[in-house]
PyMOL Python script that loads the backbone (N, CA, C, O; Angstrom):
from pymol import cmd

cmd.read_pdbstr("""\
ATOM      1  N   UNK A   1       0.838  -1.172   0.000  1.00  0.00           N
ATOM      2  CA  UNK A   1       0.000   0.000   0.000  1.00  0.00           C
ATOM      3  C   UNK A   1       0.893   1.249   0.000  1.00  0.00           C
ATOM      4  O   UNK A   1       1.977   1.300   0.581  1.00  0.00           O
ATOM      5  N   UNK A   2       0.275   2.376  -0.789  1.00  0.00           N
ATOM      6  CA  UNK A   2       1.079   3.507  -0.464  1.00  0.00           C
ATOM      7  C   UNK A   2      -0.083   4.784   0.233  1.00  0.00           C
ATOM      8  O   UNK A   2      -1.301   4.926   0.121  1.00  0.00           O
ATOM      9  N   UNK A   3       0.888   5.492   0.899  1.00  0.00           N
ATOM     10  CA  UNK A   3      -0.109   6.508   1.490  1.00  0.00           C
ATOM     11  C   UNK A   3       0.713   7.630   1.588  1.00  0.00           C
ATOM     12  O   UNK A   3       1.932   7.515   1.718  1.00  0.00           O
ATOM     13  N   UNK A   4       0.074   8.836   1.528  1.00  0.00           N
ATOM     14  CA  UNK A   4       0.854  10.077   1.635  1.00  0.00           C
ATOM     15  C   UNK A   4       0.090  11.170   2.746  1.00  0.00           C
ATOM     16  O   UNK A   4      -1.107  11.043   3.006  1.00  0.00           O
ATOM     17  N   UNK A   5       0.691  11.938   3.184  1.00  0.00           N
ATOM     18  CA  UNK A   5       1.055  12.913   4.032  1.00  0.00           C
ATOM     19  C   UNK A   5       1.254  13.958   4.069  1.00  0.00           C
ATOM     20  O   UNK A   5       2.482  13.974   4.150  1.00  0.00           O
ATOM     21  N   UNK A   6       0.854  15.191   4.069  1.00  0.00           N
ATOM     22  CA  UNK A   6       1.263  16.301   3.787  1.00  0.00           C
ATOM     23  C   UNK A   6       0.764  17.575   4.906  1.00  0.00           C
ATOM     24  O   UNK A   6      -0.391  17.714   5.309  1.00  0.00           O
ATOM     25  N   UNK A   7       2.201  18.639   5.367  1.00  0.00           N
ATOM     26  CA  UNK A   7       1.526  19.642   6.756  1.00  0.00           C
ATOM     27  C   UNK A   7       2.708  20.386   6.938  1.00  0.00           C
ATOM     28  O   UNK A   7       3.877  20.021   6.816  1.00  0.00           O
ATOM     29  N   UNK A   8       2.195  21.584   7.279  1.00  0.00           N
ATOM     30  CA  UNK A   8       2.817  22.315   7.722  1.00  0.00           C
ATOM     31  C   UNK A   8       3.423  22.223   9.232  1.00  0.00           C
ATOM     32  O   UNK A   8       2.576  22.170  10.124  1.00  0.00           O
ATOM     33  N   UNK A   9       4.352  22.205   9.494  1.00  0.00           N
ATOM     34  CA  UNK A   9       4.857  21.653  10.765  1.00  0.00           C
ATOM     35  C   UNK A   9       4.920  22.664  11.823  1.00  0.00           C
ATOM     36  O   UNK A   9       5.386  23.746  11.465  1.00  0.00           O
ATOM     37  N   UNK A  10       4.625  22.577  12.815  1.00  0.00           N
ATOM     38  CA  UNK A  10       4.944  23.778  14.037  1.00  0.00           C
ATOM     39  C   UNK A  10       6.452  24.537  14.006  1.00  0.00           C
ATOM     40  O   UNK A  10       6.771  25.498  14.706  1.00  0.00           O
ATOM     41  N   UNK A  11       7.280  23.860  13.024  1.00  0.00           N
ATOM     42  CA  UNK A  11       8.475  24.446  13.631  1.00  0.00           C
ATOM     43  C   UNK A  11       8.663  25.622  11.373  1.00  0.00           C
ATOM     44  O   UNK A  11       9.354  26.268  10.586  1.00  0.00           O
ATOM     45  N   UNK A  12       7.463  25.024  11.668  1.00  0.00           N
ATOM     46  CA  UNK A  12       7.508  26.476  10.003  1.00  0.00           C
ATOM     47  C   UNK A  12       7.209  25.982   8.742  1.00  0.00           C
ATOM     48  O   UNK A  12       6.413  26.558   8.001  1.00  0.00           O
ATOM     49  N   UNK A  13       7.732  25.056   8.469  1.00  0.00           N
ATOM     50  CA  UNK A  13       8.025  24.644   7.379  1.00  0.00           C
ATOM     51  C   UNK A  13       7.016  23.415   6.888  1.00  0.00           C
ATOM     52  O   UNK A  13       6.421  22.771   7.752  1.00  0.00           O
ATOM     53  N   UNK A  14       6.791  23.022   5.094  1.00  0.00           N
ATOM     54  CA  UNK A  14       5.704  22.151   5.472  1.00  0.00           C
ATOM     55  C   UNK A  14       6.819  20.603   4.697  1.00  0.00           C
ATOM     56  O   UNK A  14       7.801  20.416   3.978  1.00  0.00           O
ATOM     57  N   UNK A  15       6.122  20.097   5.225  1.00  0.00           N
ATOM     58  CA  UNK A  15       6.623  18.298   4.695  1.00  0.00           C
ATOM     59  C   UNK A  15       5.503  17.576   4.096  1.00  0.00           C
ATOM     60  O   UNK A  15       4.294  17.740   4.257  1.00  0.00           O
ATOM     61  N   UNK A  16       6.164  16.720   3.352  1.00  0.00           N
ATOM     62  CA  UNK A  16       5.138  15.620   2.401  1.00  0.00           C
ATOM     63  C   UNK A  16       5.963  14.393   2.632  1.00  0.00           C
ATOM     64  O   UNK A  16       7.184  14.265   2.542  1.00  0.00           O
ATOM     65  N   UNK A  17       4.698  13.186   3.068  1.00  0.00           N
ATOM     66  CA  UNK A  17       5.790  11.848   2.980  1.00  0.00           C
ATOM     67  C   UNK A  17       4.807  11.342   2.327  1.00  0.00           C
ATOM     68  O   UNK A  17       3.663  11.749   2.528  1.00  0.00           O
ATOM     69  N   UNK A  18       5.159  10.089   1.176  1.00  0.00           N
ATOM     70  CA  UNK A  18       4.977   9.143   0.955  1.00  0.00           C
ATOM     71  C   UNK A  18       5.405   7.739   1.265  1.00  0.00           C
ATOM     72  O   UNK A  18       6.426   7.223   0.810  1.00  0.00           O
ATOM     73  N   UNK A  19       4.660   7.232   1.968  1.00  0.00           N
ATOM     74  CA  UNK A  19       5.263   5.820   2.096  1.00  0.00           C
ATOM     75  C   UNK A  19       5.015   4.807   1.651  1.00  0.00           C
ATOM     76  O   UNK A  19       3.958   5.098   1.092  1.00  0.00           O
ATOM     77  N   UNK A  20       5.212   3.508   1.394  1.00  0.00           N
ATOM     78  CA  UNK A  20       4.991   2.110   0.865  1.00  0.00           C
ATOM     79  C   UNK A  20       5.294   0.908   1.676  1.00  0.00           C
ATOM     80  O   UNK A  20       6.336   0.266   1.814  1.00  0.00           O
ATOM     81  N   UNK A  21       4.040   0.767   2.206  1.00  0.00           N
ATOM     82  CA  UNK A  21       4.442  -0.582   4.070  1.00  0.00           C
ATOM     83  C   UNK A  21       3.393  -0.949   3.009  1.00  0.00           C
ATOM     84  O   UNK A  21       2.695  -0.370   2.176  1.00  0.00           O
ATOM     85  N   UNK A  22       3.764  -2.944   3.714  1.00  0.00           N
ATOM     86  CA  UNK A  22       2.680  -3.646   4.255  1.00  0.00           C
ATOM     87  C   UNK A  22       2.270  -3.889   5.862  1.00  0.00           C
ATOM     88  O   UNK A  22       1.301  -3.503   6.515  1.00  0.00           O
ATOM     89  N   UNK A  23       3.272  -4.585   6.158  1.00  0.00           N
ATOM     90  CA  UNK A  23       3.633  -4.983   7.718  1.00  0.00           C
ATOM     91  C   UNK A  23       4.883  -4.149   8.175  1.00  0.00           C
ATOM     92  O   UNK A  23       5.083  -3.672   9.292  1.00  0.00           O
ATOM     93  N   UNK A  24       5.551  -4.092   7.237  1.00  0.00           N
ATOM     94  CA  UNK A  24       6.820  -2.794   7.717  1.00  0.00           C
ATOM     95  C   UNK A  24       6.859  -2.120   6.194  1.00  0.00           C
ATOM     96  O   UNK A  24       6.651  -2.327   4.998  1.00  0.00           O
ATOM     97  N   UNK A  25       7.365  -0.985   7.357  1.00  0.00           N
ATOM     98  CA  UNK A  25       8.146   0.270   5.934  1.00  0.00           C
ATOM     99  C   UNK A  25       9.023  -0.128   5.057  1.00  0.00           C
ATOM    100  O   UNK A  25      10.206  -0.384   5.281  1.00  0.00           O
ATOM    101  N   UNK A  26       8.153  -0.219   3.492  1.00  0.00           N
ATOM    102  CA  UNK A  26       9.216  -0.922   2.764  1.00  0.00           C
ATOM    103  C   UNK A  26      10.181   0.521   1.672  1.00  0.00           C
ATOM    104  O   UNK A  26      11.308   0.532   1.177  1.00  0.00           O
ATOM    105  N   UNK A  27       9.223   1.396   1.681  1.00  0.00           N
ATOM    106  CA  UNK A  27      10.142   2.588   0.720  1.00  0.00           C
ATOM    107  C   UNK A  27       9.239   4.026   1.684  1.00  0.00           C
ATOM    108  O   UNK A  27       8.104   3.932   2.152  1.00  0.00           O
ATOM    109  N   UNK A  28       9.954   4.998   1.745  1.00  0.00           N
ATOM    110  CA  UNK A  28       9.990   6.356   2.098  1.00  0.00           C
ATOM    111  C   UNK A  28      10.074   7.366   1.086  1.00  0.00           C
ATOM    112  O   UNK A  28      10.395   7.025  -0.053  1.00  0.00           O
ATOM    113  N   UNK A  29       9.800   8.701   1.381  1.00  0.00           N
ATOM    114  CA  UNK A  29      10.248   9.247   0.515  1.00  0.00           C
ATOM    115  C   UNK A  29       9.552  10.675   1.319  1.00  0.00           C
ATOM    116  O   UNK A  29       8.418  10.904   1.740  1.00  0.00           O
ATOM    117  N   UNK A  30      10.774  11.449   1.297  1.00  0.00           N
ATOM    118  CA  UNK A  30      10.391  12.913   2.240  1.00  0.00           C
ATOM    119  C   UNK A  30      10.489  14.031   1.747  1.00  0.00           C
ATOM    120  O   UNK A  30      11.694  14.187   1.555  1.00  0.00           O
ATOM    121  N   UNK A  31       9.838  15.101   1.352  1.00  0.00           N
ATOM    122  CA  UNK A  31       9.677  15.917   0.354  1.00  0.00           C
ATOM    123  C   UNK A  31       9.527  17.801   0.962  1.00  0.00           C
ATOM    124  O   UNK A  31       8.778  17.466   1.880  1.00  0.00           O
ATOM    125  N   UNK A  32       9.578  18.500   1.048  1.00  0.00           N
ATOM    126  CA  UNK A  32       9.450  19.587   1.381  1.00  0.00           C
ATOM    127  C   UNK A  32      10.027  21.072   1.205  1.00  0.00           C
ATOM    128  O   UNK A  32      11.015  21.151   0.474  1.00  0.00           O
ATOM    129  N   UNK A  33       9.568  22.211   1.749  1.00  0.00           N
ATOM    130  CA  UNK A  33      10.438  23.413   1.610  1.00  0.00           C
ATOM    131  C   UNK A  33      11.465  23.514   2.724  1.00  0.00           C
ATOM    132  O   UNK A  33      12.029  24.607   2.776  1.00  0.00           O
ATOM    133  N   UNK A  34      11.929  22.367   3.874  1.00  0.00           N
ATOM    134  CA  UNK A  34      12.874  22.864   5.226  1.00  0.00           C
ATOM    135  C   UNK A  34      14.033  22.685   4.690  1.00  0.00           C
ATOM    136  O   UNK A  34      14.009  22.335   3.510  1.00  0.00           O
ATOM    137  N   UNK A  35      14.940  22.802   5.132  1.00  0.00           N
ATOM    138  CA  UNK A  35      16.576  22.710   4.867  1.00  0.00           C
ATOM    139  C   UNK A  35      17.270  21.586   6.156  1.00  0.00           C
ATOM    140  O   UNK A  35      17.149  21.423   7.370  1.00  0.00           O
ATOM    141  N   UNK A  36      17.802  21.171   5.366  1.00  0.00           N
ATOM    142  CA  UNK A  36      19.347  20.549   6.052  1.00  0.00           C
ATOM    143  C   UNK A  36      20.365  20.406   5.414  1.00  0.00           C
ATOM    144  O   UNK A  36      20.543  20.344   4.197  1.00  0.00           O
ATOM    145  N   UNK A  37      21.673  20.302   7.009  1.00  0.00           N
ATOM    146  CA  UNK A  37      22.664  20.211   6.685  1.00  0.00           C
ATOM    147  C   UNK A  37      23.427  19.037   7.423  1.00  0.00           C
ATOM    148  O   UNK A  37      23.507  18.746   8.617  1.00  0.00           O
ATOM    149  N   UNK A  38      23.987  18.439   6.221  1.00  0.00           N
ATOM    150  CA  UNK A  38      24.578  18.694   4.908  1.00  0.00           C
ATOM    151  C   UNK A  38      23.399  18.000   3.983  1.00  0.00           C
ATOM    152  O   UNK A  38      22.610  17.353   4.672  1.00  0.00           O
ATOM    153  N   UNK A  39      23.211  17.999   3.062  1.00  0.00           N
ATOM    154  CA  UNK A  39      22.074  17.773   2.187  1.00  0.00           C
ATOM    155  C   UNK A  39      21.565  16.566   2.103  1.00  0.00           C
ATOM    156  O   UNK A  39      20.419  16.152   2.281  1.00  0.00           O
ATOM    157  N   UNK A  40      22.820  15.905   1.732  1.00  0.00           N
ATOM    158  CA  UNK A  40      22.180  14.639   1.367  1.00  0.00           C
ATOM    159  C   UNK A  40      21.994  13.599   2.431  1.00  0.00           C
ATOM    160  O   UNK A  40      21.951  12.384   2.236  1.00  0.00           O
ATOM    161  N   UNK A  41      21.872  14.320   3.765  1.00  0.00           N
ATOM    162  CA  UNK A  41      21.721  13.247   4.639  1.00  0.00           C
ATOM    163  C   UNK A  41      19.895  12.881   4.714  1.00  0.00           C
ATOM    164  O   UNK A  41      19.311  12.189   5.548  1.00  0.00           O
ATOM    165  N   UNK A  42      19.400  13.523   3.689  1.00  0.00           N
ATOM    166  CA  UNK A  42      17.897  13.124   4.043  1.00  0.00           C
ATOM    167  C   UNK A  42      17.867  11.387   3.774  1.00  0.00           C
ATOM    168  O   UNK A  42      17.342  10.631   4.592  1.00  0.00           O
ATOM    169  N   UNK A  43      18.384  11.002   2.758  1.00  0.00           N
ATOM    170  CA  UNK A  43      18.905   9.572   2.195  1.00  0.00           C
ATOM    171  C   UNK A  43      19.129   8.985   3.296  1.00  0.00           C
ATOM    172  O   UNK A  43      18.520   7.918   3.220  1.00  0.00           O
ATOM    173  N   UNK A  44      19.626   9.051   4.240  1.00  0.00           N
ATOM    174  CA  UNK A  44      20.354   8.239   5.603  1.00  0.00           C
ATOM    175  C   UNK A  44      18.955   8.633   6.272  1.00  0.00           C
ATOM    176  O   UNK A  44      18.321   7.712   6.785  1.00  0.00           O
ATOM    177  N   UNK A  45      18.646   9.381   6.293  1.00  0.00           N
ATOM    178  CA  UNK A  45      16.967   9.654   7.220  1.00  0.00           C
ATOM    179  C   UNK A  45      15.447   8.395   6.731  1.00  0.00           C
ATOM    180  O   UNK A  45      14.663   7.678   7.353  1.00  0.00           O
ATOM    181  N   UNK A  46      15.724   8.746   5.272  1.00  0.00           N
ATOM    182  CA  UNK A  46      14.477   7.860   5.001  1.00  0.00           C
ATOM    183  C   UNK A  46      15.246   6.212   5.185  1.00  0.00           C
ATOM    184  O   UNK A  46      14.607   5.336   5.769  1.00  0.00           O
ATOM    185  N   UNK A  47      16.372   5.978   4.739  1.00  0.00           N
ATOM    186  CA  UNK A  47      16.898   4.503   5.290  1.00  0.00           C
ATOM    187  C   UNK A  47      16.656   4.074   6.551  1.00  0.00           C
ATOM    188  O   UNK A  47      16.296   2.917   6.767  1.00  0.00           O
ATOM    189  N   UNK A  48      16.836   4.989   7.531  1.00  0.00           N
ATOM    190  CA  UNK A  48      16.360   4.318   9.022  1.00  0.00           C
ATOM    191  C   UNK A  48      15.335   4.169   8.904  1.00  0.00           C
ATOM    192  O   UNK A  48      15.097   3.109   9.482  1.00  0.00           O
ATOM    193  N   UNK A  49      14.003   4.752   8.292  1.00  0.00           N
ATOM    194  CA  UNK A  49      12.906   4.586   8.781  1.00  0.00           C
ATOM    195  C   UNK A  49      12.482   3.229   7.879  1.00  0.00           C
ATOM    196  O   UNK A  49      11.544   2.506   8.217  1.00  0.00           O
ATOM    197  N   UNK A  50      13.282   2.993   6.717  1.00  0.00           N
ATOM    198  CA  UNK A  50      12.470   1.849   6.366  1.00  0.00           C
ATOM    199  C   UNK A  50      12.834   0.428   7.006  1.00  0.00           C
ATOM    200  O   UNK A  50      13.838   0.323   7.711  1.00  0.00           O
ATOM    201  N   UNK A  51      12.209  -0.388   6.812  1.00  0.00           N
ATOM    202  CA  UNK A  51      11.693  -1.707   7.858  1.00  0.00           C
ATOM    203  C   UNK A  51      11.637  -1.656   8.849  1.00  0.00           C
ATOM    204  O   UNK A  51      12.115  -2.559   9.535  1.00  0.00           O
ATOM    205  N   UNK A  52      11.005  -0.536   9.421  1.00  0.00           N
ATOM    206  CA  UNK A  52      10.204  -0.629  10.431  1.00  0.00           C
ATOM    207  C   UNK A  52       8.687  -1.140  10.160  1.00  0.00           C
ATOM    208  O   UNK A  52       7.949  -1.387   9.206  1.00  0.00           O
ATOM    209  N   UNK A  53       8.670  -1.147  11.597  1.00  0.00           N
ATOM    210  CA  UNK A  53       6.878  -1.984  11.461  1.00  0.00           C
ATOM    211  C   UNK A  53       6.364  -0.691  11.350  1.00  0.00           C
ATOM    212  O   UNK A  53       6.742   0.352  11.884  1.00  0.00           O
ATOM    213  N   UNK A  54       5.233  -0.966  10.396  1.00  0.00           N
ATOM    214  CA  UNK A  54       4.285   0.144  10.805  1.00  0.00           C
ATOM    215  C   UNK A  54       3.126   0.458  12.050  1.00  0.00           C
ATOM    216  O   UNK A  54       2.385   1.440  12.000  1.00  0.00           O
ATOM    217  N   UNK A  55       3.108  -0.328  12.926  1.00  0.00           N
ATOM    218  CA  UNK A  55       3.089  -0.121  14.475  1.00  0.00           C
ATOM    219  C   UNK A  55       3.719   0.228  15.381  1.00  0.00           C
ATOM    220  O   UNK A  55       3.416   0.403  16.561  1.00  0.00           O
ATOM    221  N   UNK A  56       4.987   0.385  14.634  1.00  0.00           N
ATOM    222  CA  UNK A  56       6.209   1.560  15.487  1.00  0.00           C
ATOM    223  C   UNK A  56       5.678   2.777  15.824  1.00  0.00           C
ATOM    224  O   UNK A  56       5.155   3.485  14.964  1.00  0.00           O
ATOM    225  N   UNK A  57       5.757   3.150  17.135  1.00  0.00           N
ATOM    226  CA  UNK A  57       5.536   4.303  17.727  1.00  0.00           C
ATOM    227  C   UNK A  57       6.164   5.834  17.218  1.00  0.00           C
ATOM    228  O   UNK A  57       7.314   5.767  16.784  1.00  0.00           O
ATOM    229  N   UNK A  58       5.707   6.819  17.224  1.00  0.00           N
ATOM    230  CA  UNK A  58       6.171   7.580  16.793  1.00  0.00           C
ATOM    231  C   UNK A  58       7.584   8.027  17.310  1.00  0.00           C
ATOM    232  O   UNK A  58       8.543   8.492  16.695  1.00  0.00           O
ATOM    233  N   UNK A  59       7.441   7.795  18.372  1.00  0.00           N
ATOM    234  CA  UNK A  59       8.996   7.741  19.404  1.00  0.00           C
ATOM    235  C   UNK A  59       9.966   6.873  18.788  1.00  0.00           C
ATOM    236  O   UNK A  59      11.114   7.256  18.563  1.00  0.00           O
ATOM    237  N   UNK A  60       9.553   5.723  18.508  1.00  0.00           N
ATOM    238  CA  UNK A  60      10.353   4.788  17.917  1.00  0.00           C
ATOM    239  C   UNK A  60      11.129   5.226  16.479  1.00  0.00           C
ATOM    240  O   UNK A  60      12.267   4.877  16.163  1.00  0.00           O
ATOM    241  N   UNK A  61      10.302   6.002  15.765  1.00  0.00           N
ATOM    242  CA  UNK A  61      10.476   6.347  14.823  1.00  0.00           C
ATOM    243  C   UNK A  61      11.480   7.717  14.878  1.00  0.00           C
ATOM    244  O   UNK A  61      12.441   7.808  14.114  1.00  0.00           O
ATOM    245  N   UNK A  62      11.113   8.883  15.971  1.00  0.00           N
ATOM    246  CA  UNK A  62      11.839  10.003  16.333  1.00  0.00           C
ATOM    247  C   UNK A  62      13.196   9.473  16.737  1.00  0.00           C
ATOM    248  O   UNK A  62      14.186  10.204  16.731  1.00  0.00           O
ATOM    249  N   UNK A  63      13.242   8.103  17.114  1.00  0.00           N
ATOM    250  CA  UNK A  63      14.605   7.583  17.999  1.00  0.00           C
ATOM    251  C   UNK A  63      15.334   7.550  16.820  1.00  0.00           C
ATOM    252  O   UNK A  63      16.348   8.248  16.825  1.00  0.00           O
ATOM    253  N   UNK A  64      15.062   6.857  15.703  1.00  0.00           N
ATOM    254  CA  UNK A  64      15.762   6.632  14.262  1.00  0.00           C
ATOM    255  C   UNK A  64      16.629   7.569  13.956  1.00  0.00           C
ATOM    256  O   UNK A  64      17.853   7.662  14.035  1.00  0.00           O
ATOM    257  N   UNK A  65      15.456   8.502  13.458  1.00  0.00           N
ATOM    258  CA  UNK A  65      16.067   9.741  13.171  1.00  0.00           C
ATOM    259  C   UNK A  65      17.076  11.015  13.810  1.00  0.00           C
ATOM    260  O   UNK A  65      17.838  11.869  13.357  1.00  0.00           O
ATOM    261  N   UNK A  66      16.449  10.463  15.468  1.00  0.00           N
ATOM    262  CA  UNK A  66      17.390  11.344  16.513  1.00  0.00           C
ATOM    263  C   UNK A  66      19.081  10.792  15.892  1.00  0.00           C
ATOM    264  O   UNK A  66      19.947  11.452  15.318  1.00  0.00           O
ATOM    265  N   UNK A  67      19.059   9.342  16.297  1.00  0.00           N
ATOM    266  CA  UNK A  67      20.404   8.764  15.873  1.00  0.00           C
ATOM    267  C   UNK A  67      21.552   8.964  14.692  1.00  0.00           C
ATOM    268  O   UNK A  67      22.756   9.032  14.940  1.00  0.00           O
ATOM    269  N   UNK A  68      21.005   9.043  13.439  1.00  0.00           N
ATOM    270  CA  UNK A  68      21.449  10.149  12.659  1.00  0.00           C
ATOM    271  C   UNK A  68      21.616  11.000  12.576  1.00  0.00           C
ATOM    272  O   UNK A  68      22.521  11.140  11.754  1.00  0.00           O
ATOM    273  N   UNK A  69      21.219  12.093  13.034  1.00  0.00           N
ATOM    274  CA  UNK A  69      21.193  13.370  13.258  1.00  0.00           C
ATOM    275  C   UNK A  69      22.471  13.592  14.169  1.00  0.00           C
ATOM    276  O   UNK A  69      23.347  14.434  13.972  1.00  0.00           O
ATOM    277  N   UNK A  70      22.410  12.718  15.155  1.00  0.00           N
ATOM    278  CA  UNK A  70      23.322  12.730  16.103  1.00  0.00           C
ATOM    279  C   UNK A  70      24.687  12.472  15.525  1.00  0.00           C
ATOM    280  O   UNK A  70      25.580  13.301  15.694  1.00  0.00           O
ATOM    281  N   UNK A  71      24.887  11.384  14.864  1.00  0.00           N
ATOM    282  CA  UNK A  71      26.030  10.709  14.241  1.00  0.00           C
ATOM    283  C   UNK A  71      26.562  11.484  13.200  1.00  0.00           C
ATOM    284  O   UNK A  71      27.764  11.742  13.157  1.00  0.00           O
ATOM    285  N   UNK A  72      25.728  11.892  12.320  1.00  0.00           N
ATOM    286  CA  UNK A  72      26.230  13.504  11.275  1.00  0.00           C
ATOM    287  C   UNK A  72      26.049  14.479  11.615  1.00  0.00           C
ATOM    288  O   UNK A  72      25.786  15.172  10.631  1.00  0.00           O
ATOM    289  N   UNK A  73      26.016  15.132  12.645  1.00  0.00           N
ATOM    290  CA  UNK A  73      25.951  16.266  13.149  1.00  0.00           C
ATOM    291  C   UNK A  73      24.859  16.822  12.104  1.00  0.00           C
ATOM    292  O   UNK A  73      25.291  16.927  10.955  1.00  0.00           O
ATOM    293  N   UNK A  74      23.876  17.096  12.252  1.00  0.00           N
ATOM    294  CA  UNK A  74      23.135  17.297  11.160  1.00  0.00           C
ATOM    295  C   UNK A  74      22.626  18.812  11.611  1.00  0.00           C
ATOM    296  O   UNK A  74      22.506  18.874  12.834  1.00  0.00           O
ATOM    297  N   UNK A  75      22.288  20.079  10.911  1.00  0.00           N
ATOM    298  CA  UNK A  75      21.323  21.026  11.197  1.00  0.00           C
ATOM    299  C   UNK A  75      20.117  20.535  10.625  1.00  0.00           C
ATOM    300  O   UNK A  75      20.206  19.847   9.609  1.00  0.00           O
ATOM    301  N   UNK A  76      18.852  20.815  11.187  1.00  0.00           N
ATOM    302  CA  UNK A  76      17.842  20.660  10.677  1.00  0.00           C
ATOM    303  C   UNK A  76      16.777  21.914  11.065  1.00  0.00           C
ATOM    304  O   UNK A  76      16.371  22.244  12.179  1.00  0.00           O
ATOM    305  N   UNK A  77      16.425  22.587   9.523  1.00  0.00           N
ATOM    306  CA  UNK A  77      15.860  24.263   9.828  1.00  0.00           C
ATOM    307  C   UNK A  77      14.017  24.062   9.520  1.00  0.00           C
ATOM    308  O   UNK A  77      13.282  23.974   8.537  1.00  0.00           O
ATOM    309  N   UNK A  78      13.935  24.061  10.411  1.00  0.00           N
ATOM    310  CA  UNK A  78      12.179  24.237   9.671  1.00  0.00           C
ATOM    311  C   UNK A  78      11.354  22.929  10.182  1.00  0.00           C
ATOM    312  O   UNK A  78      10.141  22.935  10.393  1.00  0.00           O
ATOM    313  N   UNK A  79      12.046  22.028  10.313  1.00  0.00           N
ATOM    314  CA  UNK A  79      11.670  20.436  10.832  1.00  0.00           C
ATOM    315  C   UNK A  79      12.486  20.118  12.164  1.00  0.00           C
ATOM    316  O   UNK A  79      13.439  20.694  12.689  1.00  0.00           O
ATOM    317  N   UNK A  80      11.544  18.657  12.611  1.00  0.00           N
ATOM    318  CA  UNK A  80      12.551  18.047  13.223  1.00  0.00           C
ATOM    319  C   UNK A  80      11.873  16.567  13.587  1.00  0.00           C
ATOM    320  O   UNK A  80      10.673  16.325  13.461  1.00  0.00           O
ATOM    321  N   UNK A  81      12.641  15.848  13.950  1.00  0.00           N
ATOM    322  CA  UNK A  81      13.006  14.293  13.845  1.00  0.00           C
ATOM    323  C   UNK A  81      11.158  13.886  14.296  1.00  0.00           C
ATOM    324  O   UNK A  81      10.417  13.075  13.740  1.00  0.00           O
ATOM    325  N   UNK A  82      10.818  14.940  15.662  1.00  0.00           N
ATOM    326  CA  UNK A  82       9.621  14.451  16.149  1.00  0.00           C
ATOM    327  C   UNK A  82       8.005  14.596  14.807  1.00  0.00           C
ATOM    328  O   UNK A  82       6.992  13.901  14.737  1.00  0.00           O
ATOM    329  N   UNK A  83       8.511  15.942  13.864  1.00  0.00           N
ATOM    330  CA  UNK A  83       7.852  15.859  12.549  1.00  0.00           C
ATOM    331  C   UNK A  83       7.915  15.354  12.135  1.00  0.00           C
ATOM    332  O   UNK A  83       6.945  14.610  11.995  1.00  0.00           O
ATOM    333  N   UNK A  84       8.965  15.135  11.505  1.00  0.00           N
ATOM    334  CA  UNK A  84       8.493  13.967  10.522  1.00  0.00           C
ATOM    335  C   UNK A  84       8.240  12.490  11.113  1.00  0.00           C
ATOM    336  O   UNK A  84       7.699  11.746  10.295  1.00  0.00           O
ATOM    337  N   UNK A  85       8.515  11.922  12.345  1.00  0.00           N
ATOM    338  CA  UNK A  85       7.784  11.009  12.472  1.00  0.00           C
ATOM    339  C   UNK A  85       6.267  10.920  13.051  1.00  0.00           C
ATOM    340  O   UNK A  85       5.600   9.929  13.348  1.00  0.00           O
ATOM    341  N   UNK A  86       5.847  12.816  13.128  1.00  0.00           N
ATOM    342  CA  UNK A  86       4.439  12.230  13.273  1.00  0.00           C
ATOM    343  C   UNK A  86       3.508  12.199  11.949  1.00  0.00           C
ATOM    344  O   UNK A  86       2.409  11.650  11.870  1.00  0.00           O
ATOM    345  N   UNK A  87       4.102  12.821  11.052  1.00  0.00           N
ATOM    346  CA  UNK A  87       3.647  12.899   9.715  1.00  0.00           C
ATOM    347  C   UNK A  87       3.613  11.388   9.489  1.00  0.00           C
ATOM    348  O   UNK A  87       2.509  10.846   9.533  1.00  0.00           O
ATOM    349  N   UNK A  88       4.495  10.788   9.298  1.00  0.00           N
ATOM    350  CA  UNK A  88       4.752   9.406   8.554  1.00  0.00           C
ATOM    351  C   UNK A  88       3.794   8.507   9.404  1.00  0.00           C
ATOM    352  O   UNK A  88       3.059   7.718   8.810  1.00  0.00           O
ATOM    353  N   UNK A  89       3.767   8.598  10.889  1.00  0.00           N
ATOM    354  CA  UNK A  89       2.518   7.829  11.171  1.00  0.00           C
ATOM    355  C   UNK A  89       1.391   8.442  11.005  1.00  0.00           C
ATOM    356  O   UNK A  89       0.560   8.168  11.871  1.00  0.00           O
ATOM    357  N   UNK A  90       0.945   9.426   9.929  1.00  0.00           N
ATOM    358  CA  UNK A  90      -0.411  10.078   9.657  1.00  0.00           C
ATOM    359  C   UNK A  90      -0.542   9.553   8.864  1.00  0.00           C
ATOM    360  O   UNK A  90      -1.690   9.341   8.476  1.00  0.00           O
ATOM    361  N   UNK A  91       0.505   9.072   8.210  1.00  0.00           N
ATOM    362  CA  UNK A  91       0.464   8.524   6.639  1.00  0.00           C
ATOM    363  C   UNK A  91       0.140   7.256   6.983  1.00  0.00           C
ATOM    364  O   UNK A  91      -0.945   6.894   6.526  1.00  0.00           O
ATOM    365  N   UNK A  92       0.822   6.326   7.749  1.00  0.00           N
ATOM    366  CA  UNK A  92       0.591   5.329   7.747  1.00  0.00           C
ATOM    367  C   UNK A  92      -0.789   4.851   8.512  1.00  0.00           C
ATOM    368  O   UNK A  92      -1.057   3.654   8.414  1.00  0.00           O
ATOM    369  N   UNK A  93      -1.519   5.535   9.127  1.00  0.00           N
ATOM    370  CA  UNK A  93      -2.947   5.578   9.754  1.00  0.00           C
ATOM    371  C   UNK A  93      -4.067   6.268   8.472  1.00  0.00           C
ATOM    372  O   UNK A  93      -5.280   6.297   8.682  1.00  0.00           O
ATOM    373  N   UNK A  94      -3.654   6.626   7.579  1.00  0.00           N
ATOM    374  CA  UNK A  94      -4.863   7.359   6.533  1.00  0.00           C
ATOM    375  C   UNK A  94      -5.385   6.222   5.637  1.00  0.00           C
ATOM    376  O   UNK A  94      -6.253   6.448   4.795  1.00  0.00           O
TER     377      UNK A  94
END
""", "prot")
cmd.dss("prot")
cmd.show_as("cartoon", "prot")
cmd.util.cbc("prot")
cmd.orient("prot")
């Protein structure tokens, strides 16, 4: 199944996810006007989140992304780890 997502986030900026689960996250894909740095770490962002279950908690999901962020020192302007994983479980509940 695929489902998509789309919102303006409290911290400004808006995001779009598409995802593709059955029982887990099999493809991602994160779309928007926010910025990070360095760029291409969104790639390492949507990789953690896939194969997860899609009964993963949104925490579970913020933990992913915290971890990267952490490990590449990442800036992130407009978003953050707890957005986009509540988006992606909007997606995955629609």
């Amino acid at each position: 199944m695929i489902s998509q997502a789309r919102k303006k986030v409290k911290e400004g900026k808006v995001i779009k996810v598409e995802v593709e689960y059955d029982e887990v996250i099999k493809n991602i894909r994160i779309t928007g006007d926010f910025f990070l740095h360095p760029e291409d770490i969104l790639d390492k962002i949507e990789k953690s989140i896939i194969g997860l279950n899609k009964t993963d908690s949104e925490e579970a999901i913020a933990s992913n992304i915290n971890r990267i962020i952490a490990a590449e020192d990442v800036q992130m302007i407009g978003i953050s780890p707890e957005s986009i994983a509540g988006l992606v479980k909007e997606a995955l509940n629609s």
